[in-house]
C-alpha positions in Angstrom: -5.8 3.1 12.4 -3.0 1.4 13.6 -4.9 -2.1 14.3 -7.5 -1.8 10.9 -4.2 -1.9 8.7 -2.8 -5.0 10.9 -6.1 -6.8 10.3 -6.2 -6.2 6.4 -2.9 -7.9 6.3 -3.9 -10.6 8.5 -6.9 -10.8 6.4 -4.8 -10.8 3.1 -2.1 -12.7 4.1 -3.4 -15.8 7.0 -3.0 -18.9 5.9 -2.0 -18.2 2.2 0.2 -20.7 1.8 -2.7 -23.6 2.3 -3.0 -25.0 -1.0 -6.1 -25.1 -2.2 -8.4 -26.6 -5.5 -9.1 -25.1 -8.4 -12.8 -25.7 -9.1 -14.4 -25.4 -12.6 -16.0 -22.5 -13.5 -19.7 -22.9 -14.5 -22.5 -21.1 -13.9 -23.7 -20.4 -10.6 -27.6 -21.5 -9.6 -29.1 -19.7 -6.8 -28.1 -23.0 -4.7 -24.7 -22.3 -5.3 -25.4 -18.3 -4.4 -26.9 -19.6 -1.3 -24.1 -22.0 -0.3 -21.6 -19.0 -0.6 -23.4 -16.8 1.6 -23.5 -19.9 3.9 -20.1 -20.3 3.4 -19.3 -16.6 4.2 -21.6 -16.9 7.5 -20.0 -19.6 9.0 -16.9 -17.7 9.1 -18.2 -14.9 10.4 -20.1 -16.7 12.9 -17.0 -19.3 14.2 -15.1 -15.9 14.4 -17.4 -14.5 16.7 -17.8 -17.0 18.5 -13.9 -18.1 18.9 -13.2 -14.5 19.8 -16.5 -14.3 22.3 -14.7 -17.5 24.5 -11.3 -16.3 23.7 -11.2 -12.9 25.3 -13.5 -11.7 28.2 -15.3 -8.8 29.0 -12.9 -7.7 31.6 -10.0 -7.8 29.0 -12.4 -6.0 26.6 -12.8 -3.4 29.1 -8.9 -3.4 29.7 -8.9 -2.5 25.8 -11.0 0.5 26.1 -14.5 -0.9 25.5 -17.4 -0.6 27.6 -20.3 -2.8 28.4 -22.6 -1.7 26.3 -20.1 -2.5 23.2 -19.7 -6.1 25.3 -22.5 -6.7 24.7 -23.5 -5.6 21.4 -20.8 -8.0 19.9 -23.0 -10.9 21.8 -25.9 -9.6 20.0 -23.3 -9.4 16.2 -22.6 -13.2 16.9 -26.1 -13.7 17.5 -27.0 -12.4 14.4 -24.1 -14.6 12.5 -25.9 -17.3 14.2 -29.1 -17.0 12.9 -27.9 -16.3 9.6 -26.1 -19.5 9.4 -29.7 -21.4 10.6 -31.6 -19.5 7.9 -29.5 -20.3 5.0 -29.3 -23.4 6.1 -33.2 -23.7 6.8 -33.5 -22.6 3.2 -30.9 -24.7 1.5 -32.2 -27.8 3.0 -36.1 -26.6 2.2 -35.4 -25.8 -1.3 -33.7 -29.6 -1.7 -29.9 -29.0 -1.9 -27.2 -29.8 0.7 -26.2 -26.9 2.5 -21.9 -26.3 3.2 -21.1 -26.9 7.2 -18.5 -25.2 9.0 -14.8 -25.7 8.2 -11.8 -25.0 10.4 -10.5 -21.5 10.6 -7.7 -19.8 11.3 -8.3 -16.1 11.9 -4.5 -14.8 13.5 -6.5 -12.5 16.0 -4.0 -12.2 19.4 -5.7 -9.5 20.8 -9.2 -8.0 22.0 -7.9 -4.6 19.7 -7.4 -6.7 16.4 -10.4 -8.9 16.9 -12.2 -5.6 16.7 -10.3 -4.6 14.0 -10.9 -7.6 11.4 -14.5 -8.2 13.0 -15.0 -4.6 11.0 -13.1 -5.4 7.8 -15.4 -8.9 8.0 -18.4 -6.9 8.0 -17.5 -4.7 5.2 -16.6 -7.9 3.1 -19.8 -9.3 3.9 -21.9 -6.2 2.8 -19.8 -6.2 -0.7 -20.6 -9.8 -1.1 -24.1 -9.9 -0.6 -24.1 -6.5 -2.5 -22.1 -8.4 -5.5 -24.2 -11.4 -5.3 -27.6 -9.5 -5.7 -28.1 -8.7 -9.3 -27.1 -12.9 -10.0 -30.0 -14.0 -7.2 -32.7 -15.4 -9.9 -35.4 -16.0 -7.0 -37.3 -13.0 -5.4 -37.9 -14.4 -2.6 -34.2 -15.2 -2.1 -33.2 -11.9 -3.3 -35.2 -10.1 -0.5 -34.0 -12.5 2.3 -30.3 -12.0 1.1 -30.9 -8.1 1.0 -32.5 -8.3 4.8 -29.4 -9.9 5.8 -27.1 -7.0 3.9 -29.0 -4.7 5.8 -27.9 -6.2 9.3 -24.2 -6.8 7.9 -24.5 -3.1 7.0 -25.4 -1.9 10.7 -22.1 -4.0 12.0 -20.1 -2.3 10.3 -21.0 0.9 11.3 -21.2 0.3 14.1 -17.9 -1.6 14.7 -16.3 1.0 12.5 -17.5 4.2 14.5 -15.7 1.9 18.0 -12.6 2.4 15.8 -13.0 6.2 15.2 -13.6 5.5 11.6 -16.1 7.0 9.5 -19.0 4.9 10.3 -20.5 5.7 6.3 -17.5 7.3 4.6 -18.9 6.9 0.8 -22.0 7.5 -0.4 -22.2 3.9 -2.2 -20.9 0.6 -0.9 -18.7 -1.8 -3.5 -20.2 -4.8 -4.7 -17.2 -7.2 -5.2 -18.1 -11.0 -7.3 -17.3 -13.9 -6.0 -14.0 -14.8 -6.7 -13.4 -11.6 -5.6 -14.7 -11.7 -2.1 -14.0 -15.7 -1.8 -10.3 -14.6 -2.6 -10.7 -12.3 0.5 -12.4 -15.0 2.7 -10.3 -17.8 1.7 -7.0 -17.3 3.3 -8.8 -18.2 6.8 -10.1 -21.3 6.0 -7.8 -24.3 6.9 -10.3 -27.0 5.6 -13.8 -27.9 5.1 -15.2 -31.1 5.5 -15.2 -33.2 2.3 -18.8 -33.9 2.3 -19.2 -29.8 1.4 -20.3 -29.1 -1.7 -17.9 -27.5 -4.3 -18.7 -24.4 -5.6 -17.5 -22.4 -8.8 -15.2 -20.3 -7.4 -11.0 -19.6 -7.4 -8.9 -17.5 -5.1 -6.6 -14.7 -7.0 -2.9 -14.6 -5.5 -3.2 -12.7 -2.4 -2.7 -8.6 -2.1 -1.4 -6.6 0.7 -1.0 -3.3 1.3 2.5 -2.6 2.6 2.3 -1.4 6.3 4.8 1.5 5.7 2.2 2.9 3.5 -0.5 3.6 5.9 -2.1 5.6 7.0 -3.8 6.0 3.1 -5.2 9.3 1.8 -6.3 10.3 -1.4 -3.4 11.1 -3.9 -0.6 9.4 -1.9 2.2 7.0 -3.5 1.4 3.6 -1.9 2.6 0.1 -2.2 1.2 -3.1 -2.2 3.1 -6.9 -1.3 2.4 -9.8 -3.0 3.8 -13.4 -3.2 2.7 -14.0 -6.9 5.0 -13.2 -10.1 3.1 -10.3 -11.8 4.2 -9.3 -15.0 3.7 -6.1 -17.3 1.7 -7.0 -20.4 4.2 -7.3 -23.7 5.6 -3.4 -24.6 4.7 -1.8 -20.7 6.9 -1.5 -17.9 3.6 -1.3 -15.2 0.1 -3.0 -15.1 -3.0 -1.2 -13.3 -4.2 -0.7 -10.3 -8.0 -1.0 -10.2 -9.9 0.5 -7.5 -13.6 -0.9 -7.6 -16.8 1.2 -6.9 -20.2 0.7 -7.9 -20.0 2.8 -10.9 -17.2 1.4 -12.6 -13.4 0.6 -11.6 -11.0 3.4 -11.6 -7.6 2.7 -12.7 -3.9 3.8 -12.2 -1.1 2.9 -13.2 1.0 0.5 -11.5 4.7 0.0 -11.3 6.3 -3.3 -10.4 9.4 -2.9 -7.9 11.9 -5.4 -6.8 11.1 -7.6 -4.2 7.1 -8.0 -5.6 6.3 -4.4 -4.3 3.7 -3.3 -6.8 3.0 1.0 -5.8 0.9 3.2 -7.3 -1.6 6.5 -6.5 -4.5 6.6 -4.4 -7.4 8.2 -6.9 -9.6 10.8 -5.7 -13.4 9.8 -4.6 -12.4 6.9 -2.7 -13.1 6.8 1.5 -12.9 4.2 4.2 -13.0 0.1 3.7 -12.0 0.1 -0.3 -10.8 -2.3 -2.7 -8.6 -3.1 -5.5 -7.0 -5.2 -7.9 -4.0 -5.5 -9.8 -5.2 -6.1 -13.7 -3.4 -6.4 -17.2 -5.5 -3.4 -19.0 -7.7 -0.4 -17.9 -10.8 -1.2 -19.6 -12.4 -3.6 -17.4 -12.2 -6.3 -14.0 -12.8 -9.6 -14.6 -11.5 -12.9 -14.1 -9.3 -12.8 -17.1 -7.3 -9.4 -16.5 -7.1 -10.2 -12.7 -3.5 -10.7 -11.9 -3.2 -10.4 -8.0 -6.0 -8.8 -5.0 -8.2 -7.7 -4.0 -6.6 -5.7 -1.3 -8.3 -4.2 1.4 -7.5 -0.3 1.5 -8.8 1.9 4.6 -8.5 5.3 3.2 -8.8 7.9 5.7 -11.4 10.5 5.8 -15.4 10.4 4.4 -16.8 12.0 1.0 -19.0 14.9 2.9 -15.8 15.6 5.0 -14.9 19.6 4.5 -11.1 18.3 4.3 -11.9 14.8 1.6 -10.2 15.3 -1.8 
């Protein structure tokens, strides 16, 4: 929709220009896993709130969006809420100093595109606790961070089926790492406090899809903006495009146009919130061969869908 490709871009693009450290990398302790979950629920939580005090129910009702809905996001924010106790709760019980809320800046004008990032959020959030999982060394931790996927999960649905969006368009969701989904979270944060903890983790320059390439469906020639210098390994004229999935990446081939326009194909077998990255080879994602994204891609139609490619 419309509104879903204005948030990605907002989401990709807000605030990019903030410089912002470089931390070293080093392995990450469950402490650390913890503190970026924390760090991710604050966001979510400050946005629902903002957006709760910014725009009232009347206005939301002016957009198209019941009562019931109204009220639902009040029990979402909720939700953030507690999540943002718990971690903290656990943090402080286990004996290390849990993150507190920075300042955001989340570019939302209207009630329609609050809607619209609140569901991108949500997917993020289920990638990163789904992305997070198989690092979480403590059981106990493991199955509190899967009870909150769980709930993150239902959001989106639920938010996504309000934007006549396939509430559960693939069979499997995408577990992103962490640079990955801190590059996503990062451009809407302004500052944290300084007595936050720093954790192990880098931004990637920012990825956009284009807005002239929406809407997205499988096989189409799309195009992507970014304000980094990507260039073609030695002896290529294009990099690749890697779309992420739980199975493995898919690549294709991208070309680099004038103007930092990167385009290349949609593959088959991806539907709804997806992601990719712009890499040096087609063999595998990682920190090293990341060059620019991840981009946020809503792809129109579902996998079980009689007219999905």
């Amino acid at each position: 929709m419309k509104f879903a490709a204005t948030a990605a871009v907002i989401l990709a693009t807000a605030g990019s220009t903030i410089a912002r450290p470089t931390v070293a990398k080093r392995a990450l302790t469950d402490a650390d896993i913890l503190n970026y979950a924390l760090t991710l629920e604050h966001l979510e939580d400050k946005f629902y709130r903002e957006g709760l005090a910014n725009f009232t129910q009347q206005q939301f009702a002016d957009a198209g969006y019941d009562a019931t809905f109204y009220k639902n996001l009040k029990e979402v924010s909720y939700d953030e809420t507690t999540h943002v106790s718990f971690l903290t709760k656990a943090l402080t019980a286990a004996g290390a100093k849990p993150v507190a809320e920075c300042t955001y800046a989340f570019g939302v004008t209207s009630v329609a595109t609050f809607v619209a990032t609140a569901s991108i959020l949500e997917g993020v959030g289920v990638t990163a606790y789904l992305g997070a999982a198989a690092s979480i060394m403590n059981k106990d931790y493991l199955t509190a961070a899967g009870s909150i996927l769980t709930v993150e999960s239902r959001h989106s649905s639920y938010l996504r089926a309000s934007l006549k969006e396939s509430p559960f368009a693939q069979p499997f969701d995408v577990p992103l790492d962490f640079d990955e989904v801190y590059t996503l979270a990062s451009p809407f944060i302004v500052s944290c406090p300084s007595t936050n903890v720093a954790l192990p983790l880098k931004a990637f320059p920012a990825l956009a899809l284009a807005a002239s390439s929406a809407p997205v469906t499988t096989g189409k020639t799309i195009q992507f903006t970014t304000k980094g210098s990507i260039q073609p390994d030695k002896g290529n004229n294009f990099v690749y495009a890697a779309w992420i999935a739980v199975t493995g990446p898919t690549f294709t081939k991208a070309y680099i146009k004038s103007g930092g326009i990167i385009e290349t194909t949609v593959p088959a077998g991806f539907h709804g919130q997806s992601y990719v990255v712009i890499t040096g080879c087609n063999s595998s994602v990682s920190d090293d061969t990341v060059k620019a994204g991840p981009a946020i891609v809503e792809i129109t139609g579902s996998s079980g869908s009689p007219f999905a490619k």
